[in-house]
LODOKE-372726 format. One record per atom (N, C-alpha, C): residue number from 1; atom name; residue in one letter; x, y, z. Coordinates in nm, 3 decimals. Each point is the difference from the previous one (the first is absolute). Layout:
// residues N
[NUM "CA" "a" [X Y Z]]
...
***
This chain:
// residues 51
[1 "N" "x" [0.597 0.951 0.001]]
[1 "CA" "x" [-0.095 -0.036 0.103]]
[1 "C" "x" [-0.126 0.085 -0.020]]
[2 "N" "x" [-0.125 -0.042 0.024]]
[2 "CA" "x" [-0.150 0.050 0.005]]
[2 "C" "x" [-0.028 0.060 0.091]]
[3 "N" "x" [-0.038 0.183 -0.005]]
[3 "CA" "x" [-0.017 0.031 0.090]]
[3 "C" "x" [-0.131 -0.024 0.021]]
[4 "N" "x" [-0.069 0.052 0.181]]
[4 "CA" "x" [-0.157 -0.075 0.023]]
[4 "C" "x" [-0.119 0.015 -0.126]]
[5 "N" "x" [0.057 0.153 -0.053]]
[5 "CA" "x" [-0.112 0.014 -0.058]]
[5 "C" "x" [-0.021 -0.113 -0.144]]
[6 "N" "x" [0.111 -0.001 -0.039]]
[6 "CA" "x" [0.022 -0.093 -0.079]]
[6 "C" "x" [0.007 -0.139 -0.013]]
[7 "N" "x" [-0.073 -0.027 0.131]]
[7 "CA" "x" [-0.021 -0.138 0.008]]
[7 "C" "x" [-0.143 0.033 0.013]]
[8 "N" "x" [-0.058 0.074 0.051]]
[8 "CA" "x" [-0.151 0.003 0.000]]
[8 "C" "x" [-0.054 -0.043 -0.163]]
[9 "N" "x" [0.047 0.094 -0.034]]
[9 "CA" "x" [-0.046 -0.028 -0.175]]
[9 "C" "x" [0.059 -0.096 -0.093]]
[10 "N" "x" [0.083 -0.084 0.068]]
[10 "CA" "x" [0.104 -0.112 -0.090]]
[10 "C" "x" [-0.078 -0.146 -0.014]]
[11 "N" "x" [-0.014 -0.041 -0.069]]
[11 "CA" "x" [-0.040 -0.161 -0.023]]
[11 "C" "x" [0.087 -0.081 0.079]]
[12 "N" "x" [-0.119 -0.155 0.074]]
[12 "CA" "x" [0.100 -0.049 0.072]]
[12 "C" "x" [0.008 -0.118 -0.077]]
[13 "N" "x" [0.137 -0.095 -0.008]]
[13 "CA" "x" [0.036 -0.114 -0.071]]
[13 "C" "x" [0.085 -0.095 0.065]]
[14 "N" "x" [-0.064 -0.083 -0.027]]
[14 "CA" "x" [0.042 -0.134 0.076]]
[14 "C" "x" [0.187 0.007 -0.029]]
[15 "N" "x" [0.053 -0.104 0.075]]
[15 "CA" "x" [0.146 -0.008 -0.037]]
[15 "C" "x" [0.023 -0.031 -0.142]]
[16 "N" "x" [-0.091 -0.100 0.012]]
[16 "CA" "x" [0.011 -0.059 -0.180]]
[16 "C" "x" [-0.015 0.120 -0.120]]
[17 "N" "x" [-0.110 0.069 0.032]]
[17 "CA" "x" [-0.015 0.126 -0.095]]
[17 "C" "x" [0.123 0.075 0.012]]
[18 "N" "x" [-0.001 0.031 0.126]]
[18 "CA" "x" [0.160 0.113 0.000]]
[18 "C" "x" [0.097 -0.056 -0.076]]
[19 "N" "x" [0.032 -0.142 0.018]]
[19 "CA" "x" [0.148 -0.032 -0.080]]
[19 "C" "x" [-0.041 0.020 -0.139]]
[20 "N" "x" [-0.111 -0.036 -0.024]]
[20 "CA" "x" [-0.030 0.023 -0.196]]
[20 "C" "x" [0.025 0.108 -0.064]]
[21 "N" "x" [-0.079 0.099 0.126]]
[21 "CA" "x" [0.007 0.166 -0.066]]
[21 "C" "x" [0.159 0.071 0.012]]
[22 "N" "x" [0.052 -0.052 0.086]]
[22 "CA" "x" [0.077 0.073 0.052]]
[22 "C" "x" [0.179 -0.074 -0.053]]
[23 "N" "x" [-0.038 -0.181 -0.137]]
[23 "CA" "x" [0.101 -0.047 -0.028]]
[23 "C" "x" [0.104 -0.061 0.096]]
[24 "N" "x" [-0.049 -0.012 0.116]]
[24 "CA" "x" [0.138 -0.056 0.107]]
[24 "C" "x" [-0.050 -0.093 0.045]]
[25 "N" "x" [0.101 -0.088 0.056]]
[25 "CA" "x" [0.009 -0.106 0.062]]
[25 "C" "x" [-0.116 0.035 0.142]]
[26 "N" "x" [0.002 -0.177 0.034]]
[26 "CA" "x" [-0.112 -0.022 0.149]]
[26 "C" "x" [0.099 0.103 0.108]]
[27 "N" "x" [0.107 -0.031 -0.020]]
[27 "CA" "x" [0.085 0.014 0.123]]
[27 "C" "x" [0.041 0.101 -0.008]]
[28 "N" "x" [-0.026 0.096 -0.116]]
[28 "CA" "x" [0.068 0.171 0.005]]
[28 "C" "x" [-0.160 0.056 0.054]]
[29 "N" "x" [-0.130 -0.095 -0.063]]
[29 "CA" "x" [-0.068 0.106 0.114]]
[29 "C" "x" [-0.014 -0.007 0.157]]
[30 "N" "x" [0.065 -0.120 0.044]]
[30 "CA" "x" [-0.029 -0.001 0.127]]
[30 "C" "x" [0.103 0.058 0.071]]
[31 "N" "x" [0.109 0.040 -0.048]]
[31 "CA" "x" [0.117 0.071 -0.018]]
[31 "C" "x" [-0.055 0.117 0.044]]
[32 "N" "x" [-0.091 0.076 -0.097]]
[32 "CA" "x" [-0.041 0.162 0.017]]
[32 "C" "x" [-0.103 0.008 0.100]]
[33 "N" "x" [-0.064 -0.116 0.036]]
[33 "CA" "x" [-0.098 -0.021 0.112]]
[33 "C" "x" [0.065 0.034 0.123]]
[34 "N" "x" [0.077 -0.087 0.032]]
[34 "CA" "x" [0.082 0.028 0.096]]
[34 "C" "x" [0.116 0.077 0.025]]
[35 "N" "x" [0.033 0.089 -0.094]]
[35 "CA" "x" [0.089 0.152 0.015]]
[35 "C" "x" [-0.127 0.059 0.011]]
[36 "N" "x" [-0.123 -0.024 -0.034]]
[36 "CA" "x" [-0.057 0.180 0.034]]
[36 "C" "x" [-0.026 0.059 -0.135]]
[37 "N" "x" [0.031 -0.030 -0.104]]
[37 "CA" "x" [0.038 0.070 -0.127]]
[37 "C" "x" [-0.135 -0.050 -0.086]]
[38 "N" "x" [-0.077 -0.133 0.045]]
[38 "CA" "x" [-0.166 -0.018 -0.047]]
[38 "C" "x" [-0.063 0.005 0.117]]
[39 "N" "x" [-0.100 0.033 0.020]]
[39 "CA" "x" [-0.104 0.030 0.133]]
[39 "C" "x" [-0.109 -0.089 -0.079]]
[40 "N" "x" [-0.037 -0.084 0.101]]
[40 "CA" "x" [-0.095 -0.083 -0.001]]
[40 "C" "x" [-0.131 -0.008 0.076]]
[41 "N" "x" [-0.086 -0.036 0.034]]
[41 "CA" "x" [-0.110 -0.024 0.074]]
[41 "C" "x" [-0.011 -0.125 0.019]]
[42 "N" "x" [-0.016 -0.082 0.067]]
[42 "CA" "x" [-0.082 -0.161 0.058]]
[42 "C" "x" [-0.150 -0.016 0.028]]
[43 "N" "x" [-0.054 -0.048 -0.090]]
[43 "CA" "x" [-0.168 -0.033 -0.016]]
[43 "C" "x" [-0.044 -0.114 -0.004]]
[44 "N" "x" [-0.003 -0.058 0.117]]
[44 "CA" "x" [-0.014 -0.180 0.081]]
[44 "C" "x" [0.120 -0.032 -0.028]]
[45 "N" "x" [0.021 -0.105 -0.090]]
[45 "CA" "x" [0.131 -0.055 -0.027]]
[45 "C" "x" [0.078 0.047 -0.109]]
[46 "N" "x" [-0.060 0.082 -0.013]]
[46 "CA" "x" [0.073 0.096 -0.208]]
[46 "C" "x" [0.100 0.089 0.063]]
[47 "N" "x" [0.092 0.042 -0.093]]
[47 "CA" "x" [0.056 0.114 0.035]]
[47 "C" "x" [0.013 0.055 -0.109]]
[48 "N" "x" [-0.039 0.107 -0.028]]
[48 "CA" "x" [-0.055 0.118 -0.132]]
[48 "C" "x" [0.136 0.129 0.032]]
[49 "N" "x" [0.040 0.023 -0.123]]
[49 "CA" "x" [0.117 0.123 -0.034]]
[49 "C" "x" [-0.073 0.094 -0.071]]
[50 "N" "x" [0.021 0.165 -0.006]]
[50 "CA" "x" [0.027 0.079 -0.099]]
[50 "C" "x" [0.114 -0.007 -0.098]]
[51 "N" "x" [-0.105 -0.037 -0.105]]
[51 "CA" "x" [0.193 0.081 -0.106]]
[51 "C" "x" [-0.104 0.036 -0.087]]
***
């Protein structure tokens, strides 16, 4: 998990980017979305992750 400071300085990426970079399925990231384990932001209708 990202601590704050480490999200200050982290790139944000769409879901689509996260699964590319990160090799996993749609549904393992929405998986870590919702444990808590990716922290996201919502920007109008986007929702942007650190990894």
């Amino acid at each position: 998990m990202l601590d704050s400071m480490a999200l200050t300085n982290a790139r944000l990426n769409t879901v689509e980017e996260t699964l590319q970079r990160l090799r996993i399925c749609r549904a393992t990231v929405y998986r870590l979305i919702n444990s808590g384990d990716l922290r996201t932001v919502t920007i109008g209708r986007r929702r942007l992750g650190a990894c």
